[in-house]
C-alpha positions, -999 to +999 in steps of 0.1 A: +000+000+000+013+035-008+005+064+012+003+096-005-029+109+014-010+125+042-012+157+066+004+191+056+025+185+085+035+150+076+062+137+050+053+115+019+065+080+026+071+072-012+108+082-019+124+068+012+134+027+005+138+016+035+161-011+046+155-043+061+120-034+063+085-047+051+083-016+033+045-017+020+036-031+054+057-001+075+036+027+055+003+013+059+006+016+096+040+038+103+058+041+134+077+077+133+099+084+160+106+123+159+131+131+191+150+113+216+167+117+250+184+094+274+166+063+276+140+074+254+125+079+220+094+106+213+072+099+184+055+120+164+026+120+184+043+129+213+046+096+233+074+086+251+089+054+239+115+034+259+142+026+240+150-015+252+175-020+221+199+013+215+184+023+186+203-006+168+226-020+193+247+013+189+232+043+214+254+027+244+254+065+263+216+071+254+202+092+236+211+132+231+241+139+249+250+172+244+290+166+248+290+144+216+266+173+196+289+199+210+321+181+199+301+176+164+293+211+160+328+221+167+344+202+144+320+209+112+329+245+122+369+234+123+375+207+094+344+193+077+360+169+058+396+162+045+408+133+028+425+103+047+444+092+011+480+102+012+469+129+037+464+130+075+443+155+096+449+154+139+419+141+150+420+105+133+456+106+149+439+110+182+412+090+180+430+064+169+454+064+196+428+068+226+413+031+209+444+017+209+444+026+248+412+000+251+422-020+223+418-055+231+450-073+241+476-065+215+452-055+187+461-015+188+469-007+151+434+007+140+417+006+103+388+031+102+354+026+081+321+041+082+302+011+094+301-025+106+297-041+071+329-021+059+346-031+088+339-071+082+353-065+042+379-045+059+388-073+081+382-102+057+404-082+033+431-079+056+431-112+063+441-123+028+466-096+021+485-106+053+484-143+042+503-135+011+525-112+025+539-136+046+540-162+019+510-181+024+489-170-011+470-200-013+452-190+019+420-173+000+390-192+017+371-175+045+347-194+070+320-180+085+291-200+106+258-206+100+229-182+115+258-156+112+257-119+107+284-098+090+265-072+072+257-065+038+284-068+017+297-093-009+320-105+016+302-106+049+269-122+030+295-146+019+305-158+054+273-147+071+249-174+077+214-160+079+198-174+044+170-150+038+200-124+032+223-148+009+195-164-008+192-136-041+227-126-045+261-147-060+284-151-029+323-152-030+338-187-039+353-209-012+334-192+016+325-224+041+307-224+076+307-236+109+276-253+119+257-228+146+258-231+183+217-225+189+203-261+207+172-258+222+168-297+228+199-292+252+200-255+265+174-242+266+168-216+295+208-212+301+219-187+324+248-170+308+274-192+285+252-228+278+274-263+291+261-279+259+282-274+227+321-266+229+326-299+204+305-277+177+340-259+175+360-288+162+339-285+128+371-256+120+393-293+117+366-310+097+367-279+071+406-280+076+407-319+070+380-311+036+400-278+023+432-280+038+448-255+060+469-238+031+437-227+014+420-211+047+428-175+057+406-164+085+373-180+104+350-151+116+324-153+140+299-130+164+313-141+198+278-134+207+253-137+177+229-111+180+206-104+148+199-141+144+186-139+178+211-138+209+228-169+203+252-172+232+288-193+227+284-226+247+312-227+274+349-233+261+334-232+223+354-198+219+388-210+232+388-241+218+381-221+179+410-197+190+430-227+196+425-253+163+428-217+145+460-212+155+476-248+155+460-245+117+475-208+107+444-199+109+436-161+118+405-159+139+384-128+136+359-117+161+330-090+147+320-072+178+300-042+159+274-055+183+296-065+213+323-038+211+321-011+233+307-021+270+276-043+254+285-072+277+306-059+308+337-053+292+355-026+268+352-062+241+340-095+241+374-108+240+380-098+277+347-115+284+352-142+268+392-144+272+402-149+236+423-132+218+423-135+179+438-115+153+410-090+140+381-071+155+357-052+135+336-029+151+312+000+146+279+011+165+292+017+202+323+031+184+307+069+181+277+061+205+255+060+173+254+095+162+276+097+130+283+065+111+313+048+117+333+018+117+365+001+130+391-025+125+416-034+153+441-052+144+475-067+160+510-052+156+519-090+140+494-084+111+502-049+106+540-049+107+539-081+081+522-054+057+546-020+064+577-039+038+591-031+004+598+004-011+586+034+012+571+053-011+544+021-026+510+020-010+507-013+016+472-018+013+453-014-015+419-003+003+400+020+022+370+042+017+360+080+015+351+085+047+379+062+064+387+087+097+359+111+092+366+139+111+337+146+124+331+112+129+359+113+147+349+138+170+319+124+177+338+093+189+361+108+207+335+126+231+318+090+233+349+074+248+350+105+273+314+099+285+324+059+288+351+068+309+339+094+329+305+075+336+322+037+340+298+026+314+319+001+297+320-020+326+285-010+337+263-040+319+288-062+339+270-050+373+234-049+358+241-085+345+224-104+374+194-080+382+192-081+342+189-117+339+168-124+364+145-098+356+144-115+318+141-148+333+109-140+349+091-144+319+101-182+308+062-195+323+040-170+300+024-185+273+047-195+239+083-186+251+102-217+241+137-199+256+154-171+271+191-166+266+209-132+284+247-122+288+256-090+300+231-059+290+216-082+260+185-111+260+169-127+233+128-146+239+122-170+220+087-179+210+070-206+197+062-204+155+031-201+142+017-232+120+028-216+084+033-177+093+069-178+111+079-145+124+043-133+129+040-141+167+075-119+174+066-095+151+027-092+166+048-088+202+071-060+186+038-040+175+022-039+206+053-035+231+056-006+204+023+010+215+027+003+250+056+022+251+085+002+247+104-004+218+117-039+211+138-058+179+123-088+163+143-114+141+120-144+129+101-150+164+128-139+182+125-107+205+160-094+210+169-067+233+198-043+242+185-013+261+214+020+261+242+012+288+224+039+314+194+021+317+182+017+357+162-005+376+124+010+371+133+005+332+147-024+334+111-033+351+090-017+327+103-035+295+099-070+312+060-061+325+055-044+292+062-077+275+045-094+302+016-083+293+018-082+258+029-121+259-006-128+280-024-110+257-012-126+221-024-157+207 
């Protein structure tokens, strides 16, 4: 349906594709959101909606802090734009540096992108051009895992495991998976990491014994899955990955676009988790959501192989436009200030409990088939309906929506990730929102 009918007031929903949206469904019945400050959206009606996933796992500080508008502001004023090819401007200097300060464990050599999918290429890229330069050419195959999510791009689709997005589009050749970690028969319910599952790792020999280990690059997973639905890593599935990886040559990259940046309790998920691999993309969290941006962390080992031959010849033949933005920049460097002055990347770590229980509450109501939380994240499952999966999440979504919390649906999963700053009477009024709303559906 196409609306075209509209108030003077209100815009024409026509020219504006959205993404990753039922687009004639969205218009028929839109929900506008208009303004937003700390924990909460305002629509265009004026109600205020709590915001239980970050805008898109990104708005870590909440919404409409007035340091990272002011640092903006400033820095349009200063230097809009210059160009990060064979040029340099302080800020992306800076920035870069104060990352490398939190870096995960030796990864503090930074590639900068202006979003997660870029960061995955970026990453995958990288991969494959230190392989060669250290001699090993024939490593060109990437492997990803099934019910994975690397964005949008040739690559990431390639390695991502979510069909609905691969299912139109010719993928890169030599791309292989991991089976997913997601078994409801055996842990269902799990508090934290799930004790069923670490063997699922030792499918990285199987594709080693099928492909051999001179034709493999890098293996890339979520060490949390989140848009497929929350899928937690069973206990010792992570180490054991990092460990067949690196017996194997293997480089093991972690995509923490989702993870990055305080979402579980710690600055990254490899501190969580304690693995350390050899890339980390990133984005969201990385600027607090408010200009686009993107991030790749790599160590000094993969780096340095790259920085030989002639000075004067490019190392690595990539990067984008907007690579160190800076006012992107800016905006990120006010976001770290708020995370440190305000604790918040270690904050989900001592909401975990009171979050999980709180979440937990709801495994009795009618058609939740599993509940799966790890620092300041939770996924509900629910039940299918007979022929029309998706529809009983997506009914859930709707009407949390007009009771005044915002949720995320994927399939008839209900994900959350509610903004770092989030206190106790919100945490309460998400769970007896969807409380009710689970009593009420059919």
């Amino acid at each position: 349906m196409t609306v075209t009918s509209r108030g003077s007031n209100e815009p024409s929903l026509d020219n504006f594709w959205m993404p990753f949206t039922a687009n004639r469904q969205f218009k028929a019945a839109p929900r506008m959101l208009a303004s937003a400050k700390g924990m909460y959206f305002e629509d265009t009606d004026g109600r205020k909606i709590l915001d239980g996933t970050a805008g898109l796992w990104c708005v870590n500080a909440g919404h409409g802090r007035e340091r990272i508008a002011d640092a903006v502001h400033r820095q349009l004023s200063d230097l809009d734009f210059a160009p990060s090819f064979q040029m340099g401007h302080p800020i992306a200097f800076e920035f870069a540096r104060r990352l490398g300060d939190i870096a995960p464990a030796g990864l503090d050599r930074v590639f900068f992108t202006s979003s997660g999918s870029e960061s995955v290429e970026t990453a995958l890229k990288i991969a494959i051009a230190y392989q060669r330069a250290i001699g090993q050419g024939t490593r060109t195959r990437l492997i990803g895992r099934e019910r994975g999510y690397h964005g949008v791009g040739f690559g990431g689709l390639s390695v991502g495991g979510i069909l609905n997005n691969r299912r139109v589009y010719p993928l890169l050749p030599g791309a292989d998976h991991l089976r997913h970690t997601h078994d409801l028969d055996r842990n269902a319910f799990s508090k934290g990491q799930p004790e069923h599952g670490v063997e699922l790792a030792d499918d990285l020999e199987g594709l080693v014994a099928l492909h051999g280990a001179e034709t493999i690059a890098a293996v890339i997973v979520e060490p949390v899955a989140g848009s497929t639905g929350v899928l937690v890593p069973p206990r010792g599935y992570l180490e054991r990955l990092q460990s067949i990886a690196r017996k194997h040559g293997i480089l093991l990259i972690f995509d923490e676009v989702i993870t990055g940046f305080g979402r579980l309790g710690t600055p990254f998920a490899t501190e969580y988790f304690g693995v350390e691999p050899d890339l980390v993309s990133t984005a969201k969290g990385l600027t607090n959501g408010a200009v686009p941006m993107g991030a790749v962390f790599a160590s000094r080992k993969i780096h340095d192989a790259l920085m030989t031959g002639p000075d004067h010849v490019i190392e690595l033949f990539h990067g984008y436009t907007y690579s160190g933005h800076p006012v992107a920049c800016a905006a990120g460097l006010a976001t770290l200030d708020i995370y440190q002055e305000e604790g918040l990347l270690r904050r989900a770590g001592h909401l975990a409990t009171e979050w999980r229980e709180a979440i937990h509450g709801l495994r009795d109501l009618p058609h939740v088939i599993d509940i799966r939380t790890v620092g300041l994240i939770a996924g509900i499952e629910l039940q299918s309906r007979a022929d029309a999966i998706g529809t009983r999440a997506y009914e859930v979504f709707v009407r949390a929506f007009d009771k005044g919390v915002l949720t995320r649906v994927t399939g008839d999963i209900i994900a959350l990730s509610p903004p770092l700053i989030i206190e106790t009477g919100q945490i309460d009024q998400i769970v007896s929102t969807l409380h009710d709303v689970l009593i009420e559906i059919l």
